[in-house]
C-alpha positions as CSV (number, residue, x, y, z in Angstrom):
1,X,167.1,-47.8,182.5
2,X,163.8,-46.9,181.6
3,X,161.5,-49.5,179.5
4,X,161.7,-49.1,175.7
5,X,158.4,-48.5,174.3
6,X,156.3,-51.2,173.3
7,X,157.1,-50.7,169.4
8,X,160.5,-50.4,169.6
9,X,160.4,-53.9,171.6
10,X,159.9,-55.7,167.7
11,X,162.0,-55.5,164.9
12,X,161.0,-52.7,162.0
13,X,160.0,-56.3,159.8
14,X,157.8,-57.9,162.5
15,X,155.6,-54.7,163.3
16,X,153.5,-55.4,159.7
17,X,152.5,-58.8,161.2
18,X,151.3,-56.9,164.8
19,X,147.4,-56.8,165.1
20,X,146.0,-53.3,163.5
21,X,144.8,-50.8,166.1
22,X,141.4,-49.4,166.0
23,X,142.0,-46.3,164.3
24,X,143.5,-48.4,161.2
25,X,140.7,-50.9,161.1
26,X,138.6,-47.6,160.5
27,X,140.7,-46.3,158.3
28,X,140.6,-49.5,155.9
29,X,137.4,-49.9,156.2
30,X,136.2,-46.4,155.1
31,X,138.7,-46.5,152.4
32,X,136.9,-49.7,151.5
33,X,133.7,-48.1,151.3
34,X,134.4,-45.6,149.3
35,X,135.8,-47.5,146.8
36,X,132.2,-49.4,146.8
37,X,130.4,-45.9,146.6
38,X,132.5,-44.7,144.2
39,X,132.1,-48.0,142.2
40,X,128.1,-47.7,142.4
41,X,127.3,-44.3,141.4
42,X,126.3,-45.4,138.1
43,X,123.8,-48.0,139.4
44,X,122.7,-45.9,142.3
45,X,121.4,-43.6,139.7
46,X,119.7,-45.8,137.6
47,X,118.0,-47.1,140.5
48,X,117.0,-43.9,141.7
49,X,115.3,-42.8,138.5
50,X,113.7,-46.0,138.3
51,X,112.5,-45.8,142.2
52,X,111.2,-41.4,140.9
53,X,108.8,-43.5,138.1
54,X,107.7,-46.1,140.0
55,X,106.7,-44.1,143.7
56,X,106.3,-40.6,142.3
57,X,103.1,-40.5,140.2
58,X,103.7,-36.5,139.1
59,X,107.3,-37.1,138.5
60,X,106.0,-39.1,135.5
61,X,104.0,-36.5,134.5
62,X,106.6,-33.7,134.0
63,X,107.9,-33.2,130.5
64,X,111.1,-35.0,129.4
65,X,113.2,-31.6,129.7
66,X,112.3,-31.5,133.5
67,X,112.8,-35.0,134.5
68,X,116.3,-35.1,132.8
69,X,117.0,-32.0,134.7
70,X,115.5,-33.7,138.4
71,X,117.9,-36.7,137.1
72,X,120.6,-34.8,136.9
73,X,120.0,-32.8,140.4
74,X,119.9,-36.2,142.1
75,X,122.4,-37.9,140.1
76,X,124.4,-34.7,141.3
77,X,123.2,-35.4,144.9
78,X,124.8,-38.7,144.8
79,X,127.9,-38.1,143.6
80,X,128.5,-35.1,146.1
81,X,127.8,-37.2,148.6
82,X,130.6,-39.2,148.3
83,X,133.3,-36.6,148.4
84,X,130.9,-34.9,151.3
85,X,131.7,-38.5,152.8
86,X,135.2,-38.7,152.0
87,X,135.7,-34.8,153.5
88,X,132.9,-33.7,155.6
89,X,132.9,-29.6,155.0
90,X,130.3,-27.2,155.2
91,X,127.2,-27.0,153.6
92,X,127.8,-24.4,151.1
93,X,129.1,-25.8,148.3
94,X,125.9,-28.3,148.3
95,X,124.1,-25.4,146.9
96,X,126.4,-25.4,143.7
97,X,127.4,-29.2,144.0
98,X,123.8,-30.2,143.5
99,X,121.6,-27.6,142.7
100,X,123.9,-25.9,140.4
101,X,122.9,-27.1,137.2
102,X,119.1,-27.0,137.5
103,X,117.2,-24.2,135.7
104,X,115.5,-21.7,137.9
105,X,112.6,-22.3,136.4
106,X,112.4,-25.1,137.4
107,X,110.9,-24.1,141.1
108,X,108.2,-22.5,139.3
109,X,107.1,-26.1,137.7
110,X,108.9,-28.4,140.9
111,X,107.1,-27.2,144.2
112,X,109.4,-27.3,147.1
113,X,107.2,-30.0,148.4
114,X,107.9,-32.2,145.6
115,X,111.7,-31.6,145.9
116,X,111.8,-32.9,149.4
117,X,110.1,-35.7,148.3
118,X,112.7,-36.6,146.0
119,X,115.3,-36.0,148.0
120,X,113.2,-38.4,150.5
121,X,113.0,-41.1,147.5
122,X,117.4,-40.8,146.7
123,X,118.1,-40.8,150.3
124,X,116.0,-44.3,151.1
125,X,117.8,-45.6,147.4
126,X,121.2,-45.1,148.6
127,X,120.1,-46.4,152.7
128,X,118.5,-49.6,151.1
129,X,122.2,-50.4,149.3
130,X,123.9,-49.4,153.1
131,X,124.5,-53.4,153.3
132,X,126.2,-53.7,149.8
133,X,128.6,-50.5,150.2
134,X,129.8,-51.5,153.9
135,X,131.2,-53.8,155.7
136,X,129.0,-54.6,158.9
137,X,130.8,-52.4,161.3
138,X,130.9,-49.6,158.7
139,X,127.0,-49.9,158.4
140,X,126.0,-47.5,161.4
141,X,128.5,-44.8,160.2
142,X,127.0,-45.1,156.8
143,X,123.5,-44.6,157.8
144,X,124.7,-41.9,159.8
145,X,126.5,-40.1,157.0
146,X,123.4,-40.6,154.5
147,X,121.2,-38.6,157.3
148,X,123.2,-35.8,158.1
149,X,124.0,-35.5,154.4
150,X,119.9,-35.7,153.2
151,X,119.5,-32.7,156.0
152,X,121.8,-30.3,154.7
153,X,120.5,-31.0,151.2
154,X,117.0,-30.8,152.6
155,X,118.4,-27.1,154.0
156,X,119.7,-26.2,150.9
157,X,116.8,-27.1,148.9
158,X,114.7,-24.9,150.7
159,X,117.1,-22.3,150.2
160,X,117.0,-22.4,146.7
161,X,113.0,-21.8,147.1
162,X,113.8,-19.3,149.0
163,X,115.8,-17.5,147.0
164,X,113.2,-18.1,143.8
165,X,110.7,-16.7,145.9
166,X,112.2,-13.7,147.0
167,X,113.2,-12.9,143.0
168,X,109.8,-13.7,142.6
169,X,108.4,-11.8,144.7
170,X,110.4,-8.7,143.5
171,X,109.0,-8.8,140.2
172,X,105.5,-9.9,141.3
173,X,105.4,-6.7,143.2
174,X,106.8,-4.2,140.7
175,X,104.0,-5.8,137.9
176,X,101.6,-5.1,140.4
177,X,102.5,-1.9,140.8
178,X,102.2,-1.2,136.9
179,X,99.0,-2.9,136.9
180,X,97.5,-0.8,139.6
181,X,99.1,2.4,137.8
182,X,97.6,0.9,134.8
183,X,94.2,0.6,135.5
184,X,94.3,4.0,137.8
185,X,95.9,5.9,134.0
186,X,93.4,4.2,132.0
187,X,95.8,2.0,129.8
188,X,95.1,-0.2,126.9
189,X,92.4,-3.0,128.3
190,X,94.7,-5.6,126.3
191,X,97.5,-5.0,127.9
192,X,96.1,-4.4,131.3
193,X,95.1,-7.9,131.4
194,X,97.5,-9.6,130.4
195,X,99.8,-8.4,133.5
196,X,97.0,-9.1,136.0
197,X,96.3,-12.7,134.4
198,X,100.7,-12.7,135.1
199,X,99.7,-12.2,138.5
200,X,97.2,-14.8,138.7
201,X,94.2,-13.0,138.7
202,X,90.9,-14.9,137.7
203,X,87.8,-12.4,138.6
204,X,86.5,-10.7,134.9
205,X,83.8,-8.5,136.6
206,X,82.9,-7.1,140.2
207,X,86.0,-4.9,140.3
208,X,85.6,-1.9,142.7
209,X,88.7,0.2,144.2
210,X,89.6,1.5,147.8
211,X,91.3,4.2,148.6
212,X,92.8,5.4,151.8
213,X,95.8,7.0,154.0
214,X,99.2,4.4,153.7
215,X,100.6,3.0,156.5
216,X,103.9,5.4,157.9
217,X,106.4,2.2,157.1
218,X,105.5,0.6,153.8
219,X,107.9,-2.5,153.6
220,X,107.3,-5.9,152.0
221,X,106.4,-7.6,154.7
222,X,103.4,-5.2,155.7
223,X,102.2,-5.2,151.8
224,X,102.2,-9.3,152.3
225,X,100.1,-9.3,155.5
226,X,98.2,-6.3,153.8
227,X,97.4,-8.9,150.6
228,X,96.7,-12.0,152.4
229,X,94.1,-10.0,155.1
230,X,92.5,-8.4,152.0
231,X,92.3,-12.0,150.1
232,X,89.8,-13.2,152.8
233,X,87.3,-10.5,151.3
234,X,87.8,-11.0,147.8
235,X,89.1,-13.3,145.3
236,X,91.9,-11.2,143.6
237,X,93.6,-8.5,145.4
238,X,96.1,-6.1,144.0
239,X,97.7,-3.4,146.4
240,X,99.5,-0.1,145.5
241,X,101.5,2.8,146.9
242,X,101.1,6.0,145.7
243,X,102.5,8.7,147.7
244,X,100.8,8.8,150.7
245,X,97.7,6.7,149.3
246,X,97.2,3.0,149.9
247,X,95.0,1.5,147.0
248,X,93.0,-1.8,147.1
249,X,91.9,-3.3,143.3
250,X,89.2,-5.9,144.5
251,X,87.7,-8.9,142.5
252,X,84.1,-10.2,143.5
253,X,84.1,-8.8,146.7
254,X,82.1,-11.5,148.9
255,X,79.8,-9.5,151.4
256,X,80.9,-5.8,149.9
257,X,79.1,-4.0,153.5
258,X,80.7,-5.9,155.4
259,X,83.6,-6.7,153.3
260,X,84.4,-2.9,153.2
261,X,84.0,-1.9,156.9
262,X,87.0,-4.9,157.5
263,X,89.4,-3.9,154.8
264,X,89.3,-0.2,156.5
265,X,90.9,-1.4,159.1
266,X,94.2,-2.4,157.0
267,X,94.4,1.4,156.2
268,X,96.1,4.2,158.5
269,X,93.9,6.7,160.2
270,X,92.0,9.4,158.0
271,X,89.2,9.0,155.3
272,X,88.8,5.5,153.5
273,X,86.4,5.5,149.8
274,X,85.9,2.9,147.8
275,X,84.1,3.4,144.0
276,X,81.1,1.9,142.6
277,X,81.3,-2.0,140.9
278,X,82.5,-2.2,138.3
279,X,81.7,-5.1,135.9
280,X,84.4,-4.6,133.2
281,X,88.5,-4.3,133.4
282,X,88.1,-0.6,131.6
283,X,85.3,0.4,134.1
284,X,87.4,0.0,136.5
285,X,89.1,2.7,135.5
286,X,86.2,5.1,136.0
287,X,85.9,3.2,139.2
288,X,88.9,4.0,140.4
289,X,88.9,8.1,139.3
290,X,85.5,8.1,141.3
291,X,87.2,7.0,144.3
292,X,90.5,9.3,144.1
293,X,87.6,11.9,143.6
294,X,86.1,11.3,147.1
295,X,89.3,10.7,148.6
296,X,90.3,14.5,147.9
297,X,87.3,16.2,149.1
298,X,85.9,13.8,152.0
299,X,87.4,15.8,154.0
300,X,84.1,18.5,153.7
301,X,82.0,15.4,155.3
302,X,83.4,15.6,159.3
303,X,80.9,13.1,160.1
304,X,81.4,11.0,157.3
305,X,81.2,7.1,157.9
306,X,84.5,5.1,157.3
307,X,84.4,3.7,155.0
308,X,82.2,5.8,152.5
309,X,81.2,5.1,148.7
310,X,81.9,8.0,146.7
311,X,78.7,8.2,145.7
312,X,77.9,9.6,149.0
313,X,80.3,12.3,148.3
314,X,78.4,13.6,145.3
315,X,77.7,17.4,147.1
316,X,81.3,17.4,147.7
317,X,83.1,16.4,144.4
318,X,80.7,18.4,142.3
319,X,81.8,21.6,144.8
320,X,85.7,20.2,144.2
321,X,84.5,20.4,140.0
322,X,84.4,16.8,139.6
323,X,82.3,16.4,135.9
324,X,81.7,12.9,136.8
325,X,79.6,13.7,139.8
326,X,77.9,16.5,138.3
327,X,77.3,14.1,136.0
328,X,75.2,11.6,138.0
329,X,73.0,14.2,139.9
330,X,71.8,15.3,136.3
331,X,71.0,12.3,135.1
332,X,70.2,9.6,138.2
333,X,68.4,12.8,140.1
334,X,67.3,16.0,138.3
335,X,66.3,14.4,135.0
336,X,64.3,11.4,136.7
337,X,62.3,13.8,139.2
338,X,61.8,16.2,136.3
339,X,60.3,12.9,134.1
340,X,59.0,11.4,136.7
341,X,56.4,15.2,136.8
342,X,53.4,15.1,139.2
343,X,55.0,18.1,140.8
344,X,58.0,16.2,142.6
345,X,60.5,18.8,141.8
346,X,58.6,21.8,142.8
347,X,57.3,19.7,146.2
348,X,60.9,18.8,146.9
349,X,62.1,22.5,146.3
350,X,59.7,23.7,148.2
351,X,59.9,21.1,151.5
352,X,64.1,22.1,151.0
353,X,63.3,25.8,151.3
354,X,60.8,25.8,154.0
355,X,63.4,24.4,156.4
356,X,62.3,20.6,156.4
357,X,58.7,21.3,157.1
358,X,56.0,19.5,155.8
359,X,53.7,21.8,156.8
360,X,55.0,24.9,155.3
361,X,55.5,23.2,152.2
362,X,51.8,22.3,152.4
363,X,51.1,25.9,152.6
364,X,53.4,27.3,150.0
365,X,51.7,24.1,147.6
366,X,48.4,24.9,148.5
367,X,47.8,20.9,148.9
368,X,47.5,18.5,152.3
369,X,50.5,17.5,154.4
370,X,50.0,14.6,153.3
371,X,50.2,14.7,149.8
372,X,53.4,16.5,150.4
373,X,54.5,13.3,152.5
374,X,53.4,11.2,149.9
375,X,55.2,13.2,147.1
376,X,58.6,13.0,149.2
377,X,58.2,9.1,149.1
378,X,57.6,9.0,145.7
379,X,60.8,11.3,145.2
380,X,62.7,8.6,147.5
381,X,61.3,5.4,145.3
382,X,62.5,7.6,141.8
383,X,65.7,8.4,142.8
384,X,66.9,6.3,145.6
385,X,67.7,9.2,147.7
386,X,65.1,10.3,151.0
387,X,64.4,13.6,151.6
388,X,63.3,13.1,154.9
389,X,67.4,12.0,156.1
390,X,69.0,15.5,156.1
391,X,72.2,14.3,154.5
392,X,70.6,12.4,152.3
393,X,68.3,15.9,151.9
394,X,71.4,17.4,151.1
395,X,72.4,15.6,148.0
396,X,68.5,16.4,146.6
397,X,69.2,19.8,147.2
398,X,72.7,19.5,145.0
399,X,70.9,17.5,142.5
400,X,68.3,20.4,142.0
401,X,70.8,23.4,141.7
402,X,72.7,21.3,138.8
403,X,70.2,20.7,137.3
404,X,68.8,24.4,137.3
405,X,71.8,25.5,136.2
406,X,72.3,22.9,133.3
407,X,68.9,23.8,132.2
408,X,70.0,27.5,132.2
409,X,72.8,27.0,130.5
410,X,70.7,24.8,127.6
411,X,68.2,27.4,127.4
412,X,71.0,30.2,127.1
413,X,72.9,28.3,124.0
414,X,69.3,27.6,122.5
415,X,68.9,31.3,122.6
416,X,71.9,32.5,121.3
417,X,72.0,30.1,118.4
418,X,68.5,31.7,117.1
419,X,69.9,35.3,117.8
420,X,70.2,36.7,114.4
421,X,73.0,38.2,113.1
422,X,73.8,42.0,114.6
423,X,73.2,44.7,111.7
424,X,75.4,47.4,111.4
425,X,74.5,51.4,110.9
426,X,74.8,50.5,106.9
427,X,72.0,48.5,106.6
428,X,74.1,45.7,106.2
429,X,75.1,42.6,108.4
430,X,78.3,43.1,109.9
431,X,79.7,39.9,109.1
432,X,79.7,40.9,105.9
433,X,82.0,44.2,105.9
434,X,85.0,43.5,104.1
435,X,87.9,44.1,107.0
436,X,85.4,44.5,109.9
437,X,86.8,41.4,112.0
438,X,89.6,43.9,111.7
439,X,88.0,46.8,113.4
């Protein structure tokens, strides 16, 4: 007959007075130990907002509405981890368990930095009391448990970062977008700084604006690399998207030669213009109209440099009927050279007709070659612009026709406003026939 087992060899009674297996010795002395955790959450708390004062000097710096809100998350922390150590489960819930209650706005004040360091700072509270809440073979487990538990709150901590800086994000880019619209439309100057100030912007003056072909794919992640390569240029950046444009706003640009030649690179292939400085938020503005105006004709300079200032452009915009650029050859160009007299204007027409030469227009001045060289200096130290560099030549020769034609025009209204009135076969002006407007 085969052995009874080894239980059935004692009586039901004497089996309570047998020595307790392993498994049971655990089991009692976990059970034990969360009766002491459960027991100590009150003072576990109040020691960990004592140890926050005492090792955290900015934790005693934050307002009483956010450290009653950090007491609560770890109070929270705490408390979850004793059910998490009573029924180890997925991390999930430790999102809700102990973040739940904390406002979002508090990542905006908290940096995930200083979270983790207060997680760090509730973990070593409840590690110090491992001693008091377990018996000495329950000590290791204990430990244990506190670790794995502090890294999946760790995880979910940065989550919730995460998560606030994605939302973040989101919105940071669509007030972006409205402040680049803003300043491209020409909105109220108020208003238009106060959402750049929302983005954190700090430059007031050196604004200038680039414009040039978008990259094909247009995703967050490209305008984040495209921000952070711009910010080693300048000290604010905004970006846009507009159609097939890629727009830079720039503040105090460091190095602007330089500076602009780099930033080209971040656009895709084609023409690439960036505006004059601009020292004021509404100037920017005019900035930024200049360079959509060179952006649209640049393509009439093949050889153009990339990038180029739309002041380079001026031929081309005032051909396109940009007023602004007609604009500036009148009065940085034509109206200098005409002030500036000692026969500038008629040496520079002159050298422009006779195909460059400074001997023909020697000959068609009746003076030296010489003075004629000496006259095109003079025009380059006026107006900033030298003759002898044929593109540079080029925008003279603009200059001249507008303001030929401006002076035209002036002399033409002049006339026409001294023109007396027309008499009709009566004897009598017509404007003053009864009916004629009639007839």
């Amino acid at each position: 007959m085969a052995a009874k087992n080894s239980a059935d060899a004692y009586p039901a009674q004497e089996q309570d007075s047998l020595p307790s297996s392993p498994a049971r010795r655990k089991a009692k002395n976990t059970s034990g130990t969360l009766e002491r955790l459960r027991a100590n959450i009150g003072p576990l708390s109040t020691m960990m907002r004592r140890e926050l004062e005492n090792t955290l000097p900015w934790y005693r710096r934050l307002s009483a509405d956010e450290r009653s809100a950090l007491g609560l998350v770890a109070q929270n922390g705490i408390t979850a981890f004793v059910s998490w150590y009573e029924h180890p489960s997925s991390p999930s819930w430790v999102l809700s368990d102990v973040f739940g209650t904390a406002p979002t706005e508090l990542t905006r004040s908290i940096s995930l930095q200083r979270a983790l360091q207060l997680i760090r700072t509730v973990v070593q509270v409840v590690e110090d009391k491992v001693p008091e809440l377990a018996a000495a073979e329950e000590q290791v487990a204990l430990r244990e448990a506190v670790l794995r538990y502090s890294r999946e709150v760790a995880f979910a901590a940065a989550d919730v970062y995460a998560r606030a800086a994605e939302n973040r994000g989101s919105w940071d880019t669509r007030l972006e977008a409205l402040a680049v619209d803003g300043i491209l439309r020409g909105e109220n100057t108020d208003a238009l700084q106060s959402r750049i100030s929302a983005l954190g912007w700090t430059s007031h003056g050196r604004f200038t604006v680039m414009v040039g072909p978008a990259p094909s794919e247009t995703n967050a992640l490209l305008l984040s690399t495209l921000r952070r390569a711009a910010g080693r240029f300048a000290e604010d950046v905004m970006l846009g998207i507009q159609g097939d444009k890629l727009i830079l706003v720039l503040g105090n640009v460091t190095d602007p030669e330089s500076a602009y030649v780099r930033l080209s690179e971040l656009f895709a292939p084609g023409p690439v213009v960036y505006g004059p400085l601009a020292s004021t938020l509404a100037e920017a503005t005019a900035c930024a109209k200049v360079a959509f105006a060179g952006i649209s004709v640049a393509k009439g300079w093949p050889s153009a440099p990339r990038p180029v200032s739309a002041d380079d452009l001026l031929p081309e915009r005032v051909i396109g009927g940009d007023e602004s650029a007609r604009r500036s050859l009148l009065v940085n160009i034509y109206r200098p050279l005409v002030a500036a007299s000692n026969g500038l204007v008629e040496t520079l027409s002159s050298y422009l007709q006779g195909g460059h030469s400074l001997e023909a227009a020697a000959r068609d001045l009746f003076v030296h070659s010489n003075t004629v060289r000496y006259r095109l200096r003079r025009i380059c130290d006026v107006t900033g612009w030298d003759p002898l560099i044929p593109r540079e030549a080029f925008v003279l020769q603009t200059a001249l026709i507008v303001g030929r034609l401006a002076t035209s025009a002036k002399a033409t209204n002049q006339g026409a406003a001294k023109q007396p009135p027309a008499k009709s076969t009566t004897g009598r002006s017509t404007a003053a026939l009864p009916g004629s407007a009639s007839h």
